[in-house]
N, C-alpha and C positions, 0 to 999 in steps of 0.2 A: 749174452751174459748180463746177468741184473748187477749193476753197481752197488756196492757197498760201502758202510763208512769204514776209516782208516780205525786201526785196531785202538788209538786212545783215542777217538772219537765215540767210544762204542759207550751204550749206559751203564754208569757203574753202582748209581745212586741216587739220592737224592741233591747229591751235590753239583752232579751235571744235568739235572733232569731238564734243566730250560733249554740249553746248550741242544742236547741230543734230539728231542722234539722238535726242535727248529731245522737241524739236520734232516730228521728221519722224513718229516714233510715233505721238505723241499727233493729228497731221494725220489718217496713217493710220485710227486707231482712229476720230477724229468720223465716218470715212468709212464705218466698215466694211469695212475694206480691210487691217488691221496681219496677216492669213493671209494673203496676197498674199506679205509680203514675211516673215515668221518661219516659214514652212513653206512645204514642194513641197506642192501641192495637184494632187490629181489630175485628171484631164480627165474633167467628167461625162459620162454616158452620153445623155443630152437634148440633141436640138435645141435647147431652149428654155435649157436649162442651161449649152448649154456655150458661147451668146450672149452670156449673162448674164457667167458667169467670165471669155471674150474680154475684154468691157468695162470691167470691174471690171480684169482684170490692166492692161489698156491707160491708166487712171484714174490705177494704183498707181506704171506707170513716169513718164504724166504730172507727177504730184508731185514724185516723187522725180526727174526731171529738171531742174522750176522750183524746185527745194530747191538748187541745185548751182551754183556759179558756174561760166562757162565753159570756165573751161580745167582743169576735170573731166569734158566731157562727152566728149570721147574717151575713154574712160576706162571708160564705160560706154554708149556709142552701140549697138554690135553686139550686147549682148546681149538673148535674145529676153524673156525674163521680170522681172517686179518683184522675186522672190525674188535671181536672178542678179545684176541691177542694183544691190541692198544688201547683198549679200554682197562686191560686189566694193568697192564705199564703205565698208563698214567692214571689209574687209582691207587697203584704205592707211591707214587711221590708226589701227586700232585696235594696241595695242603689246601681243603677249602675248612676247614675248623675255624667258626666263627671265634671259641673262646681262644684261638692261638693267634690269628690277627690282631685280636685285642692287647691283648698280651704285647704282640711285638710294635703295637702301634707304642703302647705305653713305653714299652723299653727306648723303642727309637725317639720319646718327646725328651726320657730322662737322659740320654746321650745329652752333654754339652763337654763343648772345646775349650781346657783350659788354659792359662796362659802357656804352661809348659809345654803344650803338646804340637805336635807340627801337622800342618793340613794332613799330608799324607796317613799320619797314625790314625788321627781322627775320622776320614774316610775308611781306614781298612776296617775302625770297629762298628761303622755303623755298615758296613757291606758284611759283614762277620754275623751282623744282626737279623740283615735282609734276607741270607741265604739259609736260615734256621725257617722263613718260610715255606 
């Protein structure tokens, strides 16, 4: 039986996207399976090998399906491979937008602690800032 994450571990957004990544990985690798999804693997040239790979890719998309809450599985239903399937999960949340780094670099400079405010408040709004990454 292939392990799965627990039901609020599962992707729901962008809001846990680091969280569940870090997850679905370390799933993968108990499995022997994180080549599946960080590289195209080629199609071996054995009957008996290229049964094996079948299975294993079939294992990789399984996970990474019960990793996912529902209304991401469109999203990734049609495609044929595990690699395809987490590539396209971490192109909706992953944020490489140079002009929105910018952005939140400036917002996190204009973040300052005033005298009223307590550590705590002033960490949760520059964490409130981080996670719009």
């Amino acid at each position: 039986m292939v392990p799965s994450l627990k039901v609020e571990d599962r992707l729901d957004g962008a809001t846990n996207f680091r969280s569940w990544k870090t997850r679905i990985l370390l799933v993968l690798e108990e499995n022997d399976l994180q080549d599946h999804v960080k590289e195209i693997i080629p199609w071996p040239e054995g009957f008996g090998e290229k049964a094996k790979h079948k299975k294993n890719d079939a294992k990789s998309r399984r996970i990474l399906i019960d990793s996912i809450k529902d209304h991401l599985i469109p999203h990734v239903a049609e495609l044929k491979t595990a690699e395809e399937m987490y590539d396209a999960l971490v192109g909706l949340f992953k944020s490489n937008n140079t002009s929105k780094k910018l952005t939140l670099r400036h917002q996190l400079h204009s973040v300052m602690m005033s005298i009223l405010d307590y550590v705590v408040s002033y960490l949760m709004r520059v964490s409130q800032l981080r996670d719009k990454l």
